[in-house]
N, C-alpha and C positions, 0 to 999 in steps of 0.2 A: 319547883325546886329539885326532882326526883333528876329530870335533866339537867340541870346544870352542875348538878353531884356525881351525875356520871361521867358529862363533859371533863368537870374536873379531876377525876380520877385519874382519867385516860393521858390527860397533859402532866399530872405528876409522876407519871414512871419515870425510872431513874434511866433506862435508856430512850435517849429521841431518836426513834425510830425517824422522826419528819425531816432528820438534818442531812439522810442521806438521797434526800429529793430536793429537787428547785423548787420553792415556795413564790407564786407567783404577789407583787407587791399591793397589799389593798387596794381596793377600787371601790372608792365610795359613792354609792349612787345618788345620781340628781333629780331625779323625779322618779315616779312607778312604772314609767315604760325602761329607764334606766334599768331597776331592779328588776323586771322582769326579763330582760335579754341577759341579766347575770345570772336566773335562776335558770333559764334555758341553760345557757354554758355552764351552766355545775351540771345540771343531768346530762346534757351529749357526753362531756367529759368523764364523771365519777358511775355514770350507772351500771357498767359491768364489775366498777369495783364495789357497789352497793350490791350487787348482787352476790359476788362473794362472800360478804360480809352477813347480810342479813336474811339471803336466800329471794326467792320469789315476793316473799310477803315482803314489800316496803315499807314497813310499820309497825309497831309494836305488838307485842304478844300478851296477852289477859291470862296474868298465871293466877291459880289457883292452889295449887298443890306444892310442895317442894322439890319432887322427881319432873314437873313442869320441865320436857324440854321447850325451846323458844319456835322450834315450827308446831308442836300441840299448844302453845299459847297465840300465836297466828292467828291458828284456824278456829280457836274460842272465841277471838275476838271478832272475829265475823261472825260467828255462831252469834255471839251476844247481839250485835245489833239486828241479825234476823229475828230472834227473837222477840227483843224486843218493839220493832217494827213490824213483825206480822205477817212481811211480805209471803206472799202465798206464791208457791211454786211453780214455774211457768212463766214468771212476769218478764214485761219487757223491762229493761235495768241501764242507765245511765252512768257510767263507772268516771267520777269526773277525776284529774288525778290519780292514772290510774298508773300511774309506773309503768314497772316492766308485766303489767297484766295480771296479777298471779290474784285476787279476788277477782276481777271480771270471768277469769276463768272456773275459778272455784264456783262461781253464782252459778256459770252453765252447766256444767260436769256433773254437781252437786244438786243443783238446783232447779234443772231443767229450763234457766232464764236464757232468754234472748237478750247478752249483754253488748252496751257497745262504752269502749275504752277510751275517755282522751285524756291526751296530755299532752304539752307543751314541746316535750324534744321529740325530736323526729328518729333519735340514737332507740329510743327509749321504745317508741312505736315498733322498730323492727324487730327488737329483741322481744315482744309482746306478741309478734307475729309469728315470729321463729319458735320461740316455745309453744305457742297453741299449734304450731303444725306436726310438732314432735308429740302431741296427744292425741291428735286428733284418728279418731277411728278409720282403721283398713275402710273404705269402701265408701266413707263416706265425706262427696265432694265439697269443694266451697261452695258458697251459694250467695249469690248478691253480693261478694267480699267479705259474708260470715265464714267463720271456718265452727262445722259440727263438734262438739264436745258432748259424748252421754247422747242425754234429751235435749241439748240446749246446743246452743252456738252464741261464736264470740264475735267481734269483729274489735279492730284499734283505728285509730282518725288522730292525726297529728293536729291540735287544736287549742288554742288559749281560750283555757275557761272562760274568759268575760265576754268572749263570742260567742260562747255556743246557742246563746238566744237567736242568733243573726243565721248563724249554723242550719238549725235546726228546724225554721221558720223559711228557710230557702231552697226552692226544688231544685235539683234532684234529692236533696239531702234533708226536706220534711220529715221528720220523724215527731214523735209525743213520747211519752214513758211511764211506767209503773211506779218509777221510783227513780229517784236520781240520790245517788250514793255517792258522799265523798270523806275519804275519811284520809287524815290529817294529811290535808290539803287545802282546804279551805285558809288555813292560816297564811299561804303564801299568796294569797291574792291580795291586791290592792284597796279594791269596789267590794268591801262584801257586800250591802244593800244591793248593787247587781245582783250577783251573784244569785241570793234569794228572789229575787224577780223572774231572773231568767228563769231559776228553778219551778217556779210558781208555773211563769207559761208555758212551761214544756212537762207537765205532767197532767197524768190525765184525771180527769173526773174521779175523784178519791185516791192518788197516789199521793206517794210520801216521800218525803224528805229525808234521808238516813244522813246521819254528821255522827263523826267521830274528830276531835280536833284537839288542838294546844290550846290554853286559856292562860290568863293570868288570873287572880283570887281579885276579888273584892276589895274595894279600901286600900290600895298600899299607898303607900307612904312615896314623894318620894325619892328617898334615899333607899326606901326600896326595890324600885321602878330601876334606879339608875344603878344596882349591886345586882339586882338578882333579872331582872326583866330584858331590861338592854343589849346585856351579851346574847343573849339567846339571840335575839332578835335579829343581831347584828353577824352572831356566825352562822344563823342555819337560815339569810336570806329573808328576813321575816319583814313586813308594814309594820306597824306597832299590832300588836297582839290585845286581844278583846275577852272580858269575861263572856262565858257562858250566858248570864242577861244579856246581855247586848245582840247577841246573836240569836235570843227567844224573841228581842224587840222587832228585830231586822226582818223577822219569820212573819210575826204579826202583819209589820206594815207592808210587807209583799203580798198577804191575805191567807197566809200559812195559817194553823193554828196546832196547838201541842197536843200530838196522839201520844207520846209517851215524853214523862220531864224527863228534863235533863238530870245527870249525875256525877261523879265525880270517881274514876278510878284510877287514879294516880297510883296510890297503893297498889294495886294489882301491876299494873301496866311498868312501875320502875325498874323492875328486874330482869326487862329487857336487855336495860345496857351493860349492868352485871354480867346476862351471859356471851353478848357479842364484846366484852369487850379485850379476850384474849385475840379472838380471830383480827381485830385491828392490828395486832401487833404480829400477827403468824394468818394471812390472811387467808393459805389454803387448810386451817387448823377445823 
């Protein structure tokens, strides 16, 4: 609900800012390879203006405090899931969904991890390359197509998540992982039970699963489903959207099991679009 109260907001200003752009005409997709060449064509397209917008971090910010600006709620919100997952410093790290970069690079810089980045647009890939080389330390070269950060190095791989089992199981390009991290991303995919499979077989002997993601609540109704569930779905490219159980189930039957439960901060997390959502309208603000 947090999101579509903010969507909503954003559409009731009294000036439309949207009228003095061409508004391309819906395109309703016909199956999940449909939808995912559209969700491709929004990132090639929108992701330097997402980055104006929202900065590095593609994803919500975990406020706490009310002087919370939205890049220290960012980087809490990765704080929180390290935390809560354990991941020990060093590790090698799967960034699936990873944008324009800006947690795969935090994990190395930060973190000392050997991350590698994918995502779907290739727009997306470069702009994840270009800012890791603008960090990356005097002196210290690429290697293997990592680029060094701190103790850690990055690399990006242009890739649709529900390959990267096929990916990553194929040489030259075998790799395992410590962790495969994806956070709110998982919602745009098709297959999640893939998803969770693949994740399964590409991690190693005690690695974890990090999620951060979009859910719908339990039990709606629906006349709920079709007022509050729908639209989302429908403007931010989504499959139908899954509670939080569904995707403890999906973990299970891949042969996951829960190091840390699931929870719920909506609360924390809605005053994301509170603070981004002057710069929608003044977008170098």
């Amino acid at each position: 609900m947090s999101v579509a109260e903010g969507l909503s907001a954003v559409s009731h200003e009294t000036e439309d800012v949207g009228a003095k752009y061409p508004t391309p005409a819906p395109s309703v997709f016909t199956s999940f390879d449909a939808l995912k060449d559209r969700i491709r064509q929004h990132y090639e397209l929108c992701s330097d203006y997402y980055y104006s917008l929202w900065g590095e971090h593609i994803h919500h910010g975990y406020f706490l405090e009310p002087e919370d600006t939205k890049e220290a709620a960012q980087l809490r919100l990765i704080e929180l899931l390290l935390q809560r997952s354990r991941l020990p410093s060093g590790s090698t790290v799967l960034d699936v969904g990873c944008g324009i970069g800006g947690t795969t690079r935090y994990l190395a810089r930060e973190h000392g991890c050997s991350a590698t980045g994918i995502t779907i647009s290739g727009n997306q890939v470069q702009m994840a390359r270009s800012l890791a080389a603008k960090e990356r330390d005097m002196g210290k070269n690429d290697n293997d197509g990592y680029i060094k950060l701190g103790n850690g190095r990055v690399r990006f791989v242009e890739l649709d998540a529900e390959k990267m089992g096929d990916f990553f199981h194929t040489p030259p390009n075998t790799a395992s992982f410590d962790a495969v991290w994806i956070s709110e991303a998982m919602s745009h995919l098709p297959d999640k039970k893939l998803f969770f499979r693949n994740a399964f077989a590409l991690l190693n002997n005690g690695g974890k699963l990090v999620v951060a993601d979009w859910f719908k609540a339990e039990q709606l109704t629906s006349a709920e489903i079709d007022a509050d569930i729908k639209p989302i779905e429908d403007g931010m490219l989504l499959p139908p959207l899954c509670t939080q159980s569904e995707y403890v189930d999906f973990a299970k039957q891949a042969g996951l099991t829960a190091f840390s439960e699931p929870f719920d901060i909506s609360k924390n997390v809605a005053k994301t679009w509170q603070v981004t959502e002057p710069s929608v309208f003044q977008p170098n603000a």
